[in-house]
C-alpha positions in Angstrom: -18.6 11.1 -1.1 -18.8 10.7 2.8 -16.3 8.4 4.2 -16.8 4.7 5.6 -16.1 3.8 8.7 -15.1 0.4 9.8 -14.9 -1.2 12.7 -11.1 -2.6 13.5 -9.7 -3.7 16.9 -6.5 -1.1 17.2 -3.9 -2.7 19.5 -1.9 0.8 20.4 2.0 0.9 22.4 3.9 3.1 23.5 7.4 2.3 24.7 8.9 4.9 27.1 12.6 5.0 27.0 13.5 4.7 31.2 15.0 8.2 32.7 12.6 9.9 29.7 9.2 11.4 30.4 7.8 12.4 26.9 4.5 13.3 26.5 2.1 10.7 25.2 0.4 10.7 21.6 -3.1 10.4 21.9 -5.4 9.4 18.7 -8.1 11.6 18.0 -9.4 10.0 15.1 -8.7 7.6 12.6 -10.9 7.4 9.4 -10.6 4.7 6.5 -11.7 5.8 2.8 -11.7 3.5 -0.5 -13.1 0.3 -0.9 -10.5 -1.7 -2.7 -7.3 -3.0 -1.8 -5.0 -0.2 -1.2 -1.2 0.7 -1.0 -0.4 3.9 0.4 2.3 6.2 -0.5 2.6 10.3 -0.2 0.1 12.6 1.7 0.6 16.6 1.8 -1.6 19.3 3.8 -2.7 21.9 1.4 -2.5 25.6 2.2 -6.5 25.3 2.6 -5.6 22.7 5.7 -7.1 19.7 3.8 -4.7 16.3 3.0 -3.9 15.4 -0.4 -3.1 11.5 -0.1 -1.7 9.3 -2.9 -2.6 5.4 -3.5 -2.9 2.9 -5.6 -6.4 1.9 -5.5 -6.3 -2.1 -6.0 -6.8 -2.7 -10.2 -8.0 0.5 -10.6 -4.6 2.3 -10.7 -3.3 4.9 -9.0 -5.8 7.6 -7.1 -5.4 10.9 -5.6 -8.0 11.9 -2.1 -8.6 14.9 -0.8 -9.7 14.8 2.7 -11.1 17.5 4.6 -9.2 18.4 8.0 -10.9 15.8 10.2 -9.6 13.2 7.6 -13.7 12.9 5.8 -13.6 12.5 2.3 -14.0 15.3 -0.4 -13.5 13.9 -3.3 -11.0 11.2 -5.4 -9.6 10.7 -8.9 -8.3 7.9 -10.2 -5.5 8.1 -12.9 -4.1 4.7 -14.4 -5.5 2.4 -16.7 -7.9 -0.7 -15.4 -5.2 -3.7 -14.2 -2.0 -1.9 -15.4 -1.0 -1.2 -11.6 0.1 2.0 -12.5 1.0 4.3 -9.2 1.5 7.7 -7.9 3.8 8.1 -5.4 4.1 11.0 -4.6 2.3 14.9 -4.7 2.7 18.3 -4.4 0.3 21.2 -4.2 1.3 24.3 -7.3 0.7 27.8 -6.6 -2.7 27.7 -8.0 -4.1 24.6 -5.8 -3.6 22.4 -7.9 -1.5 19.3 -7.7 1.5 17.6 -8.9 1.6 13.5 -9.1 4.8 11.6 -9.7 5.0 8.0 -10.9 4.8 5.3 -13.1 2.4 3.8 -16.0 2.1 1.5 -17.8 2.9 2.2 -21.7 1.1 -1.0 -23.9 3.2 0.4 -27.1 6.5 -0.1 -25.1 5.2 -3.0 -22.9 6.9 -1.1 -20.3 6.5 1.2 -17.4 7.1 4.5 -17.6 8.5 7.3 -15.2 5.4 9.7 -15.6 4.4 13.6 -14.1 0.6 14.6 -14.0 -0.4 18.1 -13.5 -4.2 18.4 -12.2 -6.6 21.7 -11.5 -7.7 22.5 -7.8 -10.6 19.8 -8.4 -8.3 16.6 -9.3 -8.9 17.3 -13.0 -5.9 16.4 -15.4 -4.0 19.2 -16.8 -1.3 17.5 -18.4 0.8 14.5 -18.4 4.0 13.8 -19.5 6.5 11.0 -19.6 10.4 10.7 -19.1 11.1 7.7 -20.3 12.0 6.0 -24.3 11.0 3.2 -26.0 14.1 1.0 -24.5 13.8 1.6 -21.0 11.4 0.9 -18.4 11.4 3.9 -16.0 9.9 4.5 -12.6 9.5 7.7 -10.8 8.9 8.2 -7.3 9.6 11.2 -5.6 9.3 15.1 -6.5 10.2 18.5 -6.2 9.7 22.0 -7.2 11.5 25.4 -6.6 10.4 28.3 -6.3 11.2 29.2 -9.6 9.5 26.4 -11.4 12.5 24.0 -12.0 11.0 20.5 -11.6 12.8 17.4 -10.4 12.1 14.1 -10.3 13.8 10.9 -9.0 13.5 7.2 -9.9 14.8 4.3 -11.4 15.8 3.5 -15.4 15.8 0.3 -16.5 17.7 -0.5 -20.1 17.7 -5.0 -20.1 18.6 -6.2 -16.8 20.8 -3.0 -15.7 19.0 -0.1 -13.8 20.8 3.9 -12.8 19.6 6.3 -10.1 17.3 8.5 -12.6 17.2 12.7 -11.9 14.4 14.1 -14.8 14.1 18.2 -15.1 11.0 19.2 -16.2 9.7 22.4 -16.8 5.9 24.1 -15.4 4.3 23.0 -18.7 5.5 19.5 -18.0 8.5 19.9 -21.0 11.3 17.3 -20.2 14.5 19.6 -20.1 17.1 17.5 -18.8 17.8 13.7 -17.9 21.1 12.5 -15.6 21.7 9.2 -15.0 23.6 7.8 -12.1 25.1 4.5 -11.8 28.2 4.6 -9.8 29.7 1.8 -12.0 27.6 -1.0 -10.6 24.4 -3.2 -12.2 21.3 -1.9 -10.3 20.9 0.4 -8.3 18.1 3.4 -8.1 17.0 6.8 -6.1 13.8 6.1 -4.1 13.8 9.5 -3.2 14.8 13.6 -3.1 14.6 16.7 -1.3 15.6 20.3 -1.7 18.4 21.3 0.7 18.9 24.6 2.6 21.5 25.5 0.1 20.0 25.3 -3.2 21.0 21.7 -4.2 18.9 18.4 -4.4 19.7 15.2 -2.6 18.6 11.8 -3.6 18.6 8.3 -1.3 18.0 4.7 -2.5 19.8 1.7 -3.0 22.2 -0.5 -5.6 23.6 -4.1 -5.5 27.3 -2.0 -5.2 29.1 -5.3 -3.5 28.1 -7.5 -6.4 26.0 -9.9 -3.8 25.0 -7.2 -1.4 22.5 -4.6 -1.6 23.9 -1.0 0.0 22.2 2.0 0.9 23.1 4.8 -1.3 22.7 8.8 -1.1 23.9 11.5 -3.2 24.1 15.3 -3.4 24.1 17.3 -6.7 23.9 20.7 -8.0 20.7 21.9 -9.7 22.2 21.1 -13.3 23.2 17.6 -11.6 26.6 17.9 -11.0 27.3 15.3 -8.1 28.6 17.1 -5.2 29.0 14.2 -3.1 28.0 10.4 -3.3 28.5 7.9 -0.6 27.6 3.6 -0.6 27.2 2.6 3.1 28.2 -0.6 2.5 28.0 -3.6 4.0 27.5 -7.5 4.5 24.0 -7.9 3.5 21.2 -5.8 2.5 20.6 -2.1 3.0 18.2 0.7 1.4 17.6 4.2 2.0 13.9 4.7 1.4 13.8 8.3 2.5 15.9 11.6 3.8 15.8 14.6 5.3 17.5 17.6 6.1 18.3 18.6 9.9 18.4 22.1 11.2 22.3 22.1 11.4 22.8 20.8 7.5 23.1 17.3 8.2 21.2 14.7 7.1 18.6 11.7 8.6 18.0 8.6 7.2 15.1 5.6 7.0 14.9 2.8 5.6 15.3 -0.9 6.2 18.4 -3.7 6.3 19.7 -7.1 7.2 21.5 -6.9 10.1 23.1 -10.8 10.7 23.6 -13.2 7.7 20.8 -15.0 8.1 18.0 -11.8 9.0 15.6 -10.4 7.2 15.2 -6.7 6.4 13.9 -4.4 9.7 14.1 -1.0 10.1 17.4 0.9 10.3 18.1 4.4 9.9 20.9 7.0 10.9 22.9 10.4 10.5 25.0 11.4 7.7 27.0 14.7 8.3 26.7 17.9 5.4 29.5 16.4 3.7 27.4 13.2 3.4 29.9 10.8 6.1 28.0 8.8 8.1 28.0 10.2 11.8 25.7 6.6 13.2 23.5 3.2 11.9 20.8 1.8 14.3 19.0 -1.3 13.6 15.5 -1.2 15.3 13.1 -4.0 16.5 13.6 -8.2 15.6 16.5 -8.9 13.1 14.4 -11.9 11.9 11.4 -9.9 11.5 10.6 -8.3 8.1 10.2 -4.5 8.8 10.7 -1.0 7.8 10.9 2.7 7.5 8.8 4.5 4.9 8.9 8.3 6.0 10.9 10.0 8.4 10.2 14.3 9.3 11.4 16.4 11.9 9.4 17.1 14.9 8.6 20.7 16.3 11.1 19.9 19.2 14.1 19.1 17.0 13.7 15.2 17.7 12.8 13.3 14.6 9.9 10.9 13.9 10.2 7.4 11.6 7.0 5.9 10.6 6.5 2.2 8.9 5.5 -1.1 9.3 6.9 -3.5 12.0 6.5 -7.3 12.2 6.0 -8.6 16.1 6.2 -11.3 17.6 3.4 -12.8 15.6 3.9 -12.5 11.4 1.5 -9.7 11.1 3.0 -6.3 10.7 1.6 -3.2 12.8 2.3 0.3 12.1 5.1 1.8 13.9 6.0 5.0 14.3 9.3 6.2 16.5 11.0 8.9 18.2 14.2 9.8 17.8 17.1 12.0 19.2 18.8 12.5 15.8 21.9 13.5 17.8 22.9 9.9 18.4 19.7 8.1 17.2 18.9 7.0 20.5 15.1 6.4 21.0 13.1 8.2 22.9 9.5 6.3 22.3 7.7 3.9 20.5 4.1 3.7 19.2 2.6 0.4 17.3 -0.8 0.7 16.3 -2.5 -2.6 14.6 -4.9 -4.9 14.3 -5.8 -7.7 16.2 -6.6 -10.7 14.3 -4.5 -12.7 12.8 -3.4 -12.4 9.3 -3.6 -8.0 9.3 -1.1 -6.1 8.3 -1.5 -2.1 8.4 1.4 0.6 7.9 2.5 4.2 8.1 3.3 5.4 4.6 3.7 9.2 6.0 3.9 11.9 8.6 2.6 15.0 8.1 3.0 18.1 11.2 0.2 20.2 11.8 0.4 23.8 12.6 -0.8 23.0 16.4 1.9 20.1 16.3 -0.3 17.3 16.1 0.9 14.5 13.7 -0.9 13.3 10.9 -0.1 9.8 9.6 -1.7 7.8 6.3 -1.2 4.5 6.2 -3.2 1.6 4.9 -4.4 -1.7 6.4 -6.6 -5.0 6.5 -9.7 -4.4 8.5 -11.9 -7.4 6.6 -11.2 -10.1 4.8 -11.6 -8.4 1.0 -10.2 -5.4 1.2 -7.1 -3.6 2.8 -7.9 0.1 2.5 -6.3 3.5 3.1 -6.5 5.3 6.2 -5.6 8.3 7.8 -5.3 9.1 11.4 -4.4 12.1 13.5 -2.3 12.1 16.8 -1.4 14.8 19.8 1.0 15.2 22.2 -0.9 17.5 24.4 -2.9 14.4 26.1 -5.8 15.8 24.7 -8.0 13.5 22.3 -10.5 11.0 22.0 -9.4 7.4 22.8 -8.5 5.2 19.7 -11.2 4.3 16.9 -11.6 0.5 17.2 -12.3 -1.9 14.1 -11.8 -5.1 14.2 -13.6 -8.0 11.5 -15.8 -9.7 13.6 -19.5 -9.0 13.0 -20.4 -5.5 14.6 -22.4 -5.1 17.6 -23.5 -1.8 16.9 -23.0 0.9 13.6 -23.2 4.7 14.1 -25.3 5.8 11.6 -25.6 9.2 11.6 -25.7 12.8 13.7 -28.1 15.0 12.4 -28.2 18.0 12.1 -24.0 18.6 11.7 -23.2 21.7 12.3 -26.3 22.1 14.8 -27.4 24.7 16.8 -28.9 23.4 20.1 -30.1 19.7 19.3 -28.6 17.1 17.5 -29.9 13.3 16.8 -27.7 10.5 16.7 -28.9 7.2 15.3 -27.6 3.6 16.1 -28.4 0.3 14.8 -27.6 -2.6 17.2 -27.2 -6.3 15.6 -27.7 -7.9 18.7 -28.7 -7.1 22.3 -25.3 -5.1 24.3 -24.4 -3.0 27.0 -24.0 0.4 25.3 -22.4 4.0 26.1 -22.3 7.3 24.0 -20.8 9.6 25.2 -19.7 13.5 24.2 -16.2 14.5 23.9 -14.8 17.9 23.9 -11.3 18.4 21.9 -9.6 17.9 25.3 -10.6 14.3 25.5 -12.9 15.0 28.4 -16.3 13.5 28.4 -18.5 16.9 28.7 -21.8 14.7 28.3 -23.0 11.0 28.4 -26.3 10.3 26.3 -27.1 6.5 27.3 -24.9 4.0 29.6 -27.3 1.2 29.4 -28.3 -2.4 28.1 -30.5 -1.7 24.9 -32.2 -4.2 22.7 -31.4 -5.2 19.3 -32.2 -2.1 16.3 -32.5 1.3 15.9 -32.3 3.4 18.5 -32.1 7.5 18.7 -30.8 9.6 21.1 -30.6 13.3 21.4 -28.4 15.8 23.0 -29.6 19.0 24.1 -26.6 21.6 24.2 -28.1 24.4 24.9 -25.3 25.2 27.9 -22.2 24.1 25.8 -19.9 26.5 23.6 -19.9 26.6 20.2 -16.8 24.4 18.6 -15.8 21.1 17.9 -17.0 17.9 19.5 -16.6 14.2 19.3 -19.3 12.1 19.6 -18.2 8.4 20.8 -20.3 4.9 21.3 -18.4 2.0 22.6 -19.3 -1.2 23.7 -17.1 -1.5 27.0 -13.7 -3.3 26.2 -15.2 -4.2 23.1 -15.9 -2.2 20.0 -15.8 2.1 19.5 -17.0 4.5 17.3 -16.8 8.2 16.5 -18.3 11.0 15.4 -17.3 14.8 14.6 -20.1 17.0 15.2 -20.1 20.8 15.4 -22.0 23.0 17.2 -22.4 26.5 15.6 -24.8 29.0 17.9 
């Protein structure tokens, strides 16, 4: 299934901290797959290079792509039952290529969700599924692991009435349930959003729990791997807090993301911080609007040591952009800013992950409105070398122009690129190499309303990758991948 492209109007940021001179990220693409409403959660790069990317795919349920390594579609299977809003939210690729999904379903015997593991073949196929929960509770899993020994752990949330715990499951390569540990830390709700193997062979687990009676507090624990807590520390405060995700520094200590209310009277933005090895907390910083609803999703270390945050951020209008940060994770002090949205009113789009490339290009997924029905996944890839193509524009008024196709691609020599035009416009295709310089321009004219082909001859050009990009000046861009193979 090829992917569509849509056309959305990509307002992009970057805030330079003064007496820093980081380099820039640069787009080079940014291609939107699915055709229903979409939420986005986990996305991995395989050892192939491809992205596996998990979503809930509006009433559908939850759906698994794979993406080839210029973000196309390869294939997708979706999971849950019709309606039930059943989710994966997170995956891992096994040994043998294929992949594991953790999450939730709905269970009509129980009428109840239910924390659940799927184990699929190289192709998306279901192996096996399995479920951690009982008739009594409702359950919800959310993040996973897997040693290199085949110990499997999952994090979540049990439910039993109106009282929830911090959930750690142990399952086994088959998918056998071996252990459960529950975690409450003598409070009425509270619950692990995620986990991560640590450098010394134990697990920690972040989330959240209404520890204060009125106030919500971030929460993050360490445990051994047969769950004895090792340490367990409540930030807590005078309003709302939540640790949606960790990570493990170089030195052993730990960074945080999430989102909290940072005056009485706020609402939830992005916050994050440092917790040392022994789990103290070493800073908090609040980020952006307190009266703005905003957060972190993801946060990763960069190949520099600094660490990137990536989530959604409400502006000065109510719509929220995707925002992805910079950090020192020293003392948390910023060291840029990228926002990446829409321009109409009434879009909202978000990072749900980061993922590093080997050449230390980021990878973010993320998923957004670009029309009025739908609010799709998309996946886009950033550099910091300057190099790229500039930034794919959508936007949901009527299109101009649509880029058809290139064919042949590969080619050897001559390609063809078709266009349709909706109305009369000033148009300009160019070619870009992977450097972001324009090695070719095809047409810079005022064309006519239909179809219109254009070719380019590359007889003199190396072989490799190229990007082919029509724009309608300050108006409306597309792009292409072509390759040319000699």
């Amino acid at each position: 299934m090829s992917t569509r492209r849509w056309c959305w109007s990509l307002l992009v940021a970057l805030v330079l901290v003064p007496g820093l001179l980081p380099a820039q990220p640069v787009q080079v693409w940014l291609n939107q797959y699915g055709t229903q409403s979409h939420t986005a959660y986990q996305m991995i790069r395989t050892s192939s290079g491809q992205y596996a990317h998990c979503v809930r795919e509006g009433y559908s349920g939850d759906a698994l792509f794979l993406l080839d390594s210029a973000g196309e579609e390869i294939w997708h299977h979706t999971y849950g039952e019709m309606g039930n809003y059943d989710s994966n939210e997170d995956v891992l690729e096994m040994p043998d290529g294929g992949f594991l999904l953790a999450g939730y379903a709905w269970i009509d015997a129980q009428a109840a969700y239910d924390a659940r593991l799927i184990r699929t073949d190289a192709s998306g196929a279901v192996i096996w599924e399995t479920f951690a929960g009982s008739v009594e509770e409702t359950d919800y899993g959310h993040k996973v692991v897997r040693t290199e020994a085949g110990r499997i752990f999952m994090t979540g949330q049990i439910w039993t009435g109106s009282v929830s715990e911090g959930a750690l499951w142990e399952f086994n390569d088959n998918g056998d349930l071996l252990n459960t540990y529950n975690y409450n830390a003598g409070t009425s709700s509270v619950g692990f959003h995620t986990i991560i193997l640590t450098s010394d062979d134990h697990l920690v687990m972040s989330g959240g729990g209404y520890f204060n009676v009125d106030d919500y507090d971030g929460w993050a624990i360490k445990v051994d791997m047969d769950g004895e807590i090792v340490w367990s520390n409540v930030l807590y405060n005078d309003n709302w807090q939540y640790m949606s995700r960790i990570g493990e520094a170089a030195d052993g200590s730990f960074i945080f993301a999430g989102n909290g209310v940072s005056e009485p009277d706020g609402d939830p933005h992005p916050w994050y911080g440092r917790l040392d090895a022994d789990g103290n907390v070493q800073y908090t910083t609040y980020y952006g609007n307190p009266t703005a609803s905003s957060y972190f999703l993801e946060c990763a270390p960069d190949v520099d040591g600094n660490w990137l945050l990536a989530g959604r951020y409400e502006g000065a209008d109510p719509d929220q952009d995707a925002l992805l940060l910079k950090i020192n994770p020293a003392d948390g002090s910023l060291i840029w800013t990228l926002t990446v949205g829409e321009s109409d009113p009434g879009s909202d789009e978000g990072f749900s992950d980061i993922v590093l490339d080997p050449d230390g290009s980021y990878i973010l997924a993320g998923d957004g409105d670009f029309n009025a029905l739908t609010h799709p996944g998309f996946i886009a890839m950033y550099n910091m070398t300057g190099s790229g193509v500039e930034p794919v524009a959508m936007t949901n008024q009527p299109r101009a122009f649509s880029l058809v196709n290139v064919y042949p691609n590969p080619f050897n020599a001559t390609t063809t690129v078709v266009l349709e035009l909706a109305q009369p416009c000033e148009l300009q295709v160019d070619v870009v190499n992977v450097n972001g310089q324009v090695v070719s321009t095809l047409t810079h004219a005022s064309m006519a309303p239909g179809t219109h082909r254009l070719n380019w001859r590359a007889d003199s050009f190396a072989s490799g990758v190229y990007w082919l990009r029509a724009s309608v000046p300050g108006s409306l861009t597309a792009t292409r991948k072509i390759t040319l193979v000699k």
